[in-house]
Residue, then its C-alpha position, 0 to 999 in steps of 0.5 A: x500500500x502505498x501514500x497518495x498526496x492530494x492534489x486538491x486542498x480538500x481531497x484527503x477523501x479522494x487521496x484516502x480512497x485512492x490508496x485503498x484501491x491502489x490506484x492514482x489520485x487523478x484516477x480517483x478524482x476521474x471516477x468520483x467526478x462521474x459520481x457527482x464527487x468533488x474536492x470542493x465539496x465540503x460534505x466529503x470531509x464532513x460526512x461519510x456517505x461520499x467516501x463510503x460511495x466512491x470506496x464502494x464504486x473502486x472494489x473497497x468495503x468499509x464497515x458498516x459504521x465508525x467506531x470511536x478511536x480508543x488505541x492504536x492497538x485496537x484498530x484492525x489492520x486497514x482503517x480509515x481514521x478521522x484525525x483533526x476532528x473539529x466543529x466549524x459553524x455546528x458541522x464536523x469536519x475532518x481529515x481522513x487518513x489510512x491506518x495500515x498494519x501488516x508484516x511491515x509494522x504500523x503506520x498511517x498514510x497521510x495525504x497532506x501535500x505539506x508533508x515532508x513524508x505521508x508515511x506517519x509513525x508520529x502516533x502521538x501527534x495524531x489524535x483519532x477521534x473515530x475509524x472505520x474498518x476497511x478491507x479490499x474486496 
C-alpha cells in the first residue's frame, strides 16, 4: 500500500480512497467526478456517505459504521481514521487518513501535500477521534 498526496486542498477523501484501491489520485478524482464527487465539496470531509460511495464504486468495503478511536492497538489492520476532528459553524469536519498494519509494522498514510513524508509513525501527534474498518474486496 502505498501514500497518495492530494492534489486538491480538500481531497484527503479522494487521496484516502485512492490508496485503498491502489490506484492514482487523478484516477480517483476521474471516477468520483462521474459520481457527482468533488474536492470542493465540503460534505466529503464532513460526512461519510461520499467516501463510503466512491470506496464502494473502486472494489473497497468499509464497515458498516465508525467506531470511536480508543488505541492504536485496537484498530484492525486497514482503517480509515478521522484525525483533526473539529466543529466549524455546528458541522464536523475532518481529515481522513489510512491506518495500515501488516508484516511491515504500523503506520498511517497521510495525504497532506505539506508533508515532508505521508508515511506517519508520529502516533502521538495524531489524535483519532473515530475509524472505520476497511478491507479490499
Amino acid at each position: 500500500m502505498k501514500a497518495v498526496v492530494q492534489e486538491e486542498i480538500s481531497g484527503c477523501g479522494i487521496a484516502t480512497c485512492a490508496v485503498l484501491a491502489g490506484v492514482s489520485y487523478a484516477e480517483v478524482r476521474s471516477r468520483a467526478k462521474a459520481l457527482g464527487i468533488h474536492a470542493q465539496d465540503q460534505a466529503l470531509w464532513s460526512d461519510t456517505a461520499y467516501v463510503r460511495r466512491l470506496a464502494t464504486d473502486l472494489g473497497v468495503e468499509l464497515g458498516a459504521r465508525e467506531l470511536p478511536f480508543e488505541s492504536w492497538e485496537g484498530l484492525p489492520d486497514l482503517a480509515v481514521l478521522a484525525i483533526k476532528w473539529r466543529r466549524e459553524r455546528g458541522r464536523p469536519f475532518w481529515h481522513w487518513v489510512v491506518f495500515r498494519r501488516d508484516e511491515g509494522g504500523e503506520r498511517v498514510l497521510d495525504s497532506k501535500k505539506s508533508l515532508k513524508r505521508n508515511i506517519r509513525q508520529d502516533f502521538g501527534r495524531m489524535k483519532p477521534r473515530w475509524f472505520i474498518e476497511a478491507s479490499v474486496i
